[in-house]
OpenMM code with the backbone's topology and positions (N, CA, C; nanometers):
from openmm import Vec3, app, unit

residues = "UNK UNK UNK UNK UNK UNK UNK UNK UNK UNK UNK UNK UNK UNK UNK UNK UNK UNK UNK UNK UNK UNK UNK UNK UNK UNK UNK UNK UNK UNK UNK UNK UNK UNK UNK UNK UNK UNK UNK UNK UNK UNK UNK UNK UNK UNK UNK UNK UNK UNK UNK UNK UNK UNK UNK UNK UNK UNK UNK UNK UNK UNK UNK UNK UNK UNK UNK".split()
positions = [
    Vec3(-10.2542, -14.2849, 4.8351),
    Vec3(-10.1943, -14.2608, 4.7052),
    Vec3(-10.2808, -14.1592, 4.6314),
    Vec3(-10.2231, -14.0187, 4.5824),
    Vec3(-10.2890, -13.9780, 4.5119),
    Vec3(-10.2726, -13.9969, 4.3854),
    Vec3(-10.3544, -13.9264, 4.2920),
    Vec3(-10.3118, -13.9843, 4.0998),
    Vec3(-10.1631, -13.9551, 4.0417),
    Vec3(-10.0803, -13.8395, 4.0817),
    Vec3(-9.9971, -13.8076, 4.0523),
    Vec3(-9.8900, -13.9214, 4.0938),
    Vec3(-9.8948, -14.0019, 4.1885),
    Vec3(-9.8257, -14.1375, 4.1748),
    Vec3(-9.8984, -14.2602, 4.1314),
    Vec3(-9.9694, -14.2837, 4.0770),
    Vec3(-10.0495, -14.4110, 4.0042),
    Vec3(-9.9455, -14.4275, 3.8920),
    Vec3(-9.9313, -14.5739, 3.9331),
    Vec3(-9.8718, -14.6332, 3.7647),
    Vec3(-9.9188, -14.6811, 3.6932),
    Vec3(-9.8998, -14.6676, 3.5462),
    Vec3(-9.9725, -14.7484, 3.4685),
    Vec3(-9.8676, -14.7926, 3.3514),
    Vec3(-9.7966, -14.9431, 3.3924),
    Vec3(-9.7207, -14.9946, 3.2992),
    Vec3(-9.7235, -15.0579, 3.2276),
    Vec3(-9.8118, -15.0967, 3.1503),
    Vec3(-9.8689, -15.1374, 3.0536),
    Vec3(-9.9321, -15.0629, 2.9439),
    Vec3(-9.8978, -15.0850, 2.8096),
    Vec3(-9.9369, -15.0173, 2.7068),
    Vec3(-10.0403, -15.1008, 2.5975),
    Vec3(-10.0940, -15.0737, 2.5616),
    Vec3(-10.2069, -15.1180, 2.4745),
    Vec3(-10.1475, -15.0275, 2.3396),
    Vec3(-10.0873, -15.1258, 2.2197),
    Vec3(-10.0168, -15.0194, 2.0975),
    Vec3(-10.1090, -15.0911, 2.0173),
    Vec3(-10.1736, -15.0327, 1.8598),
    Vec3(-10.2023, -15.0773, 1.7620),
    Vec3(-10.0998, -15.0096, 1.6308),
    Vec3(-10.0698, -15.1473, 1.5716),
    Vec3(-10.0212, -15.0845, 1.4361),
    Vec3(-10.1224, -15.0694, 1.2989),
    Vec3(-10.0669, -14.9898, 1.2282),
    Vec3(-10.1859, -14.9934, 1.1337),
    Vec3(-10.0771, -15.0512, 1.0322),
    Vec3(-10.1792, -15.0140, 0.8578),
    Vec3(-10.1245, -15.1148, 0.7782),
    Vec3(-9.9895, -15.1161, 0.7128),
    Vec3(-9.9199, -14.9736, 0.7564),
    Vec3(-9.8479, -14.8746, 0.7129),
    Vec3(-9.7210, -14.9353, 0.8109),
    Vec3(-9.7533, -15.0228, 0.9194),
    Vec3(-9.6308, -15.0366, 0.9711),
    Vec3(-9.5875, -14.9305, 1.1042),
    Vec3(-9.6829, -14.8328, 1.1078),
    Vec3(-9.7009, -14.7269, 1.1877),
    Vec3(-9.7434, -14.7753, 1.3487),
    Vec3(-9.6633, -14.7313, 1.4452),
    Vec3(-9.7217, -14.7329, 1.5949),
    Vec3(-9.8040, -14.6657, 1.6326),
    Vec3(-9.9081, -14.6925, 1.7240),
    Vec3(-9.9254, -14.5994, 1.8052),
    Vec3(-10.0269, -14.6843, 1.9665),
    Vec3(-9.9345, -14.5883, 2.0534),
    Vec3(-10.0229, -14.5796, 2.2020),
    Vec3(-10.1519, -14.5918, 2.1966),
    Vec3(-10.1707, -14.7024, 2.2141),
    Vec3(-10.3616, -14.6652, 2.2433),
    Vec3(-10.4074, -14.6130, 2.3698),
    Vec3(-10.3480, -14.6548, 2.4741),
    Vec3(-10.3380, -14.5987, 2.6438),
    Vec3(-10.2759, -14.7400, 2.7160),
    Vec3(-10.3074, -14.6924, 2.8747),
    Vec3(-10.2091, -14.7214, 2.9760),
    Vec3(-10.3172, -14.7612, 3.0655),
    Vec3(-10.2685, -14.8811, 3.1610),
    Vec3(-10.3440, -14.9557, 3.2305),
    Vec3(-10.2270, -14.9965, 3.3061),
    Vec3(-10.3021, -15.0222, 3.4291),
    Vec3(-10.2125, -15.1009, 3.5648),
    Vec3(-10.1627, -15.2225, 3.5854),
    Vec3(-10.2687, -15.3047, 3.5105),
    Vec3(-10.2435, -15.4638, 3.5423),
    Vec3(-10.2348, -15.5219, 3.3678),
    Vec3(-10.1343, -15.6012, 3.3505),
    Vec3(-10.1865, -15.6531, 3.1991),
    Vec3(-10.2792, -15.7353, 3.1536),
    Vec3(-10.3537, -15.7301, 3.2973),
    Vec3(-10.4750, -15.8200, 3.2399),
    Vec3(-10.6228, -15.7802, 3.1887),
    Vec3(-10.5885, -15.6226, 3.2278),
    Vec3(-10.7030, -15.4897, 3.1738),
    Vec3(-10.5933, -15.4736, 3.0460),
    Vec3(-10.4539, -15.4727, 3.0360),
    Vec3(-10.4152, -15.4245, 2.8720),
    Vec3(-10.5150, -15.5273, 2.7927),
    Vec3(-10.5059, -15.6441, 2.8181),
    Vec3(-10.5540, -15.7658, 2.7321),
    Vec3(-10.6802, -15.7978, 2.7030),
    Vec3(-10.7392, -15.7382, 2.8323),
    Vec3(-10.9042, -15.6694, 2.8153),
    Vec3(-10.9273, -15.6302, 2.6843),
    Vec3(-10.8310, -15.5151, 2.6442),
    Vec3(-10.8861, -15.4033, 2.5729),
    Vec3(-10.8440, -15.4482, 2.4318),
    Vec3(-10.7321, -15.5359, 2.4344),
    Vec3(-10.7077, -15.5582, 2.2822),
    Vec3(-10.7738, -15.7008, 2.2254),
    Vec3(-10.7976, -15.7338, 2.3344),
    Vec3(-10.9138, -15.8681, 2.2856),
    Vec3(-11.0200, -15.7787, 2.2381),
    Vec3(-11.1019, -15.7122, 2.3146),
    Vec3(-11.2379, -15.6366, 2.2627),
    Vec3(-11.2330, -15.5858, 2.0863),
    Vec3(-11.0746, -15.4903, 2.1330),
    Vec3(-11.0554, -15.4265, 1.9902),
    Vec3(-11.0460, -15.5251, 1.8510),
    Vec3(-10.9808, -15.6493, 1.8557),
    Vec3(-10.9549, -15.7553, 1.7913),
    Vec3(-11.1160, -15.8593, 1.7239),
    Vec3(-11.1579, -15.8381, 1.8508),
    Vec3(-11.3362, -15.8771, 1.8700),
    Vec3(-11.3670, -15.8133, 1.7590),
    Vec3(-11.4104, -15.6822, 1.7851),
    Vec3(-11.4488, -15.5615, 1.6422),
    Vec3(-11.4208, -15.5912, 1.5094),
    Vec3(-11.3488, -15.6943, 1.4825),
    Vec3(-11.2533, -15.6974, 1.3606),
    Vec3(-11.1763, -15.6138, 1.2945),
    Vec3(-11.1111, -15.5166, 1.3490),
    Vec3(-11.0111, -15.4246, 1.2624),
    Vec3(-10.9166, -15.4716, 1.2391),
    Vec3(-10.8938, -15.4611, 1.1254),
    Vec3(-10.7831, -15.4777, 1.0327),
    Vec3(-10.6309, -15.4792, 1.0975),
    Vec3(-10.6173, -15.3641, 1.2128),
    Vec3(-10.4781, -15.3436, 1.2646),
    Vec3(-10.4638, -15.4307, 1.3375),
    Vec3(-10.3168, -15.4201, 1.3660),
    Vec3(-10.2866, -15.5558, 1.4965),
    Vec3(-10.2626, -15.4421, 1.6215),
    Vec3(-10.2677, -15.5127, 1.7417),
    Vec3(-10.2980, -15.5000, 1.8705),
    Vec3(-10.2473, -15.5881, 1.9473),
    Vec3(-10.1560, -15.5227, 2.0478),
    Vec3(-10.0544, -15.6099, 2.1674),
    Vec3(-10.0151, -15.5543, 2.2787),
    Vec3(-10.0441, -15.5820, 2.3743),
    Vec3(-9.9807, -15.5628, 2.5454),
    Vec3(-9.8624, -15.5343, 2.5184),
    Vec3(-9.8122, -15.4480, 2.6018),
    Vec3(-9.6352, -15.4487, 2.5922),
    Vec3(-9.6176, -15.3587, 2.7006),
    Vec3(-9.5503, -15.3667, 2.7997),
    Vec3(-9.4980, -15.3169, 2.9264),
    Vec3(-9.4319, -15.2144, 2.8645),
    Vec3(-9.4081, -15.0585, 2.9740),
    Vec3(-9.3486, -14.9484, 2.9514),
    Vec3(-9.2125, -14.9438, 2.9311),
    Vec3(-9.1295, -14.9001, 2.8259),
    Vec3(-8.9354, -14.9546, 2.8440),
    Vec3(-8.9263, -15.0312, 2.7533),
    Vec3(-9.0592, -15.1450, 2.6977),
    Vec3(-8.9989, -15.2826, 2.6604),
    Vec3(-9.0036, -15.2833, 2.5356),
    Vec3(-9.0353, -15.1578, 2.4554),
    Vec3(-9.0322, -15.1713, 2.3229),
    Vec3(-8.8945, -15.1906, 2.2147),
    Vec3(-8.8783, -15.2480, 2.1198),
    Vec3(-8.7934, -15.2102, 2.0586),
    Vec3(-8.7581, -15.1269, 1.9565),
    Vec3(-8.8696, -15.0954, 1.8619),
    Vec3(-8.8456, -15.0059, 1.7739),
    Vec3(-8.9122, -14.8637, 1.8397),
    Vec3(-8.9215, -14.7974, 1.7383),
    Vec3(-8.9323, -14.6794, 1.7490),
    Vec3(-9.1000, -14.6294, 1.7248),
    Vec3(-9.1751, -14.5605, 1.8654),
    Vec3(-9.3674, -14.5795, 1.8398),
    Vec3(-9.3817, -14.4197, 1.8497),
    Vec3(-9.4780, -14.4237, 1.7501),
    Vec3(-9.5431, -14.2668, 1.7696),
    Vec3(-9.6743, -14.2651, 1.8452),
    Vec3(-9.6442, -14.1531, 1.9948),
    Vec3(-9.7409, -14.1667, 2.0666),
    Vec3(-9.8739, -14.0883, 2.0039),
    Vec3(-9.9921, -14.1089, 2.0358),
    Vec3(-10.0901, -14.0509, 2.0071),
    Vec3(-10.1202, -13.9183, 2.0932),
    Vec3(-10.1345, -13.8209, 2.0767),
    Vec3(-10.1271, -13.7177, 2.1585),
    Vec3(-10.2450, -13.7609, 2.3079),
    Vec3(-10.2126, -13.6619, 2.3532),
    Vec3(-10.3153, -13.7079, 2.5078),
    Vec3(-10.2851, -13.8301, 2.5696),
    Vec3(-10.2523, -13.9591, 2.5582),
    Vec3(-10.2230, -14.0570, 2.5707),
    Vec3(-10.1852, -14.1056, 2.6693),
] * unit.nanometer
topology = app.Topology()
chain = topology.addChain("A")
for resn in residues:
    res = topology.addResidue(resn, chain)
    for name in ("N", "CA", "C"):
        topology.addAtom(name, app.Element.getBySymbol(name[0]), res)
């Protein structure tokens, strides 16, 4: 497998206070998404933070560029 087929279906999104989406990045297994938003949550920031598989969103997220 080279990188150009690697999946990564899992999304790591934080909202801020504004109600605003965004992509934090992409991981393979959701158990590295959950990694990352426990850590972030750890930190205490204010925003919320949630796993969510690629497709499965319902509203409408603004990606973060590079992402």
């Amino acid at each position: 497998m080279n990188d150009s087929t690697v999946t990564l279906p899992w999304l790591v999104i934080r909202q801020d206070d504004n109600g605003n989406r965004y992509s934090v990045g992409r991981y393979a297994t959701r158990a590295e998404a959950q990694k990352i938003v426990d850590s972030l949550d750890d930190r205490g920031h204010k925003q919320l933070y949630w796993v969510e598989r690629v497709g499965q969103s319902g509203g409408r997220r603004a990606e973060r560029p590079g992402v």
